[in-house]
C-alpha positions as CSV (number, residue, x, y, z in Angstrom):
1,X,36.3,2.4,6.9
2,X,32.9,3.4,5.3
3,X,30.3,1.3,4.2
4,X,27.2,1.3,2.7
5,X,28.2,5.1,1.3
6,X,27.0,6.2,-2.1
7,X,27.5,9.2,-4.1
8,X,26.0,10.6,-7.2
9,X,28.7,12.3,-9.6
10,X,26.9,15.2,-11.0
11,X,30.2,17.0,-12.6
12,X,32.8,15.6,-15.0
13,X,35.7,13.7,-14.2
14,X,38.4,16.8,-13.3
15,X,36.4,19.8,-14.6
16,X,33.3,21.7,-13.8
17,X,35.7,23.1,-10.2
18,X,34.6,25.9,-8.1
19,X,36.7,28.5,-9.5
20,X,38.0,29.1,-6.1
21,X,39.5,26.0,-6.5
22,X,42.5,25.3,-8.6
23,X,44.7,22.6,-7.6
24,X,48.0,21.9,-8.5
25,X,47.3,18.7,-8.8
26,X,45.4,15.3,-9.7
27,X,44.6,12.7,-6.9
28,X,46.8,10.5,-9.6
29,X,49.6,12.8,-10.0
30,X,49.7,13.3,-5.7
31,X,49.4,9.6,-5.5
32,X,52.3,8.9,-7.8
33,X,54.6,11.5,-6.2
34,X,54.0,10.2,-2.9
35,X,51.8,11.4,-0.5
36,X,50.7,10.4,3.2
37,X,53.6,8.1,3.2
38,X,51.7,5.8,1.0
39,X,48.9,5.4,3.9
40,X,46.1,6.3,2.3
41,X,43.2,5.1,0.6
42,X,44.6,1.7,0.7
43,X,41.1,-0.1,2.0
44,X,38.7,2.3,-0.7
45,X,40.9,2.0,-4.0
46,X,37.9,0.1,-5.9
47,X,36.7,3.6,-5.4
48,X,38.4,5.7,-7.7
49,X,40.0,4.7,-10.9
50,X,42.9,1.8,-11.4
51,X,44.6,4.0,-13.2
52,X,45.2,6.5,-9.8
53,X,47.3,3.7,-8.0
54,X,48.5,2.2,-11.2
55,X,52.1,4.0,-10.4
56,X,51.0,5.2,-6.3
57,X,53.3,4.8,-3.9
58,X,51.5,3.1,-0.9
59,X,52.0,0.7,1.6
60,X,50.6,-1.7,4.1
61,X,52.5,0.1,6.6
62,X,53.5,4.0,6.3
63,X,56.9,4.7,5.2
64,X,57.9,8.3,5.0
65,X,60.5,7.3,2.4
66,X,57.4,6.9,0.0
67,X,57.3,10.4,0.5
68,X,58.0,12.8,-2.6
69,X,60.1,14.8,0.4
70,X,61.3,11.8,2.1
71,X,60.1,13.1,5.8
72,X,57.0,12.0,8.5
73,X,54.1,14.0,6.8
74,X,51.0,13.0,8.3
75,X,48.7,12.6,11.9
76,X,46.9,9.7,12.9
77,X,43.5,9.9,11.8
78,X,42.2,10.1,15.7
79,X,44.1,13.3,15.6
80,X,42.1,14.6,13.0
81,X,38.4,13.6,14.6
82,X,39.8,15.0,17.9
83,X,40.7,18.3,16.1
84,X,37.3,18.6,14.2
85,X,39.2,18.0,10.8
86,X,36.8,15.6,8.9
87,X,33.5,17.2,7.3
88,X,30.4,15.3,5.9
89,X,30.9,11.8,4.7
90,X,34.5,11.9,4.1
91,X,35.9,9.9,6.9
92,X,39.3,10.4,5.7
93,X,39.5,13.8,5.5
94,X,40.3,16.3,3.1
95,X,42.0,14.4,0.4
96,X,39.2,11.8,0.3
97,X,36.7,14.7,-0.1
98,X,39.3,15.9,-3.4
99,X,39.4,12.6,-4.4
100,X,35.4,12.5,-5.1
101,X,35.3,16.0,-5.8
102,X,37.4,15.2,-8.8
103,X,35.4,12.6,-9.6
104,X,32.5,14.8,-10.1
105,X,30.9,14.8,-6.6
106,X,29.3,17.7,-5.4
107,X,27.9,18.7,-1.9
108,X,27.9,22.5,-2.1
109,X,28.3,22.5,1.4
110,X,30.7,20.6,2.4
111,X,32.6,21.6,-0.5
112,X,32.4,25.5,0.5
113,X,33.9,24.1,3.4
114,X,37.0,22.0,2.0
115,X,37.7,24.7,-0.6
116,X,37.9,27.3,2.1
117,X,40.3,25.0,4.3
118,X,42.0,24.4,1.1
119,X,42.6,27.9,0.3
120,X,43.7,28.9,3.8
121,X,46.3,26.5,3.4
122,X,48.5,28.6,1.0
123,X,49.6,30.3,4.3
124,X,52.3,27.6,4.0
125,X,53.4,28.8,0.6
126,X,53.9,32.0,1.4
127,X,56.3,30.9,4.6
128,X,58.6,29.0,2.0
129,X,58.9,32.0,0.2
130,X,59.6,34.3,2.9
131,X,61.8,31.9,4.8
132,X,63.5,29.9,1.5
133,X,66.3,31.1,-1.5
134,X,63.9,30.1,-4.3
135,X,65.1,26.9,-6.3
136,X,65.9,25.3,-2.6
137,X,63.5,22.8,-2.7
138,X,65.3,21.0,0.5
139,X,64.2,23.8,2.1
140,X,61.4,23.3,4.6
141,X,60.7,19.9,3.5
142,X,57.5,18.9,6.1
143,X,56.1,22.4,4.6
144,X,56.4,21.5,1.1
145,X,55.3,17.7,1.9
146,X,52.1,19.6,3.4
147,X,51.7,21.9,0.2
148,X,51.6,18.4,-2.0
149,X,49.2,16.9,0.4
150,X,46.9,19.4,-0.1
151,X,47.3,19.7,-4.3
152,X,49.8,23.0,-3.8
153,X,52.9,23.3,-5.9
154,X,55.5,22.7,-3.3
155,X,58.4,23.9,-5.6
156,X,57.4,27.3,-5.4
């Protein structure tokens, strides 16, 4: 998918965020949930630490059952380039950009960019609670597969 791509990490391993940045959660923890019905990453895990797939739920093929919500959560990556969605050298998009963000890659940038995509997406948060009895979590199930996706608490 991308070759001959380097990056220097210039922040620690899960510290040193933006401090309009404040995910819910770890590339590790997302992984293990299940996430992108277990389609993603699966050619770049040499990447990113062992430890992150360890537990993941992927597959060869996706399977939305590997999906912490059990529904279809994701696009087709064409979909994204056609839309605009990928930034910088992050072909897969915005959880590839978290994933070496956490690592401790910065490109202040492109990651004004992500962290203001990311923060927009809280929209979705705020339609579970306005449209959900809280403690429902089978309610609005793509929604709350979305918030995960994107490091957001989806039990809210």
């Amino acid at each position: 998918m991308q070759s001959d791509y380097s990056y220097r990490l210039t922040a620690r391993p899960g510290q040193d965020f933006d401090p309009d940045f404040t995910p819910h959660f770890t590339p590790q923890e997302m992984l293990e949930m299940g996430v992108f019905e277990g389609k993603y990453c699966n050619d770049c895990t040499a990447e990113f630490p062992k430890s992150w797939f360890g537990k993941a739920k992927t597959a060869d093929i996706a399977d939305e059952s590997l999906n912490y919500f059990g529904v279809k959560s994701r696009q087709p990556l064409s979909v994204w380039r056609d839309k605009g969605w990928i930034y910088g050298p992050d072909p897969r998009g915005w959880f590839q950009w978290y994933c070496r963000y956490y690592m401790g890659r910065r490109l202040p940038d492109i990651d004004a960019i992500q962290i203001k995509r990311w923060r927009g997406f809280s929209r979705h948060a705020g339609q579970i609670r306005a449209n959900c009895e809280p403690g429902n979590i089978f309610c609005r199930p793509r929604q709350r597969q979305a918030l995960l996706q994107w490091a957001y608490d989806p039990f809210i």
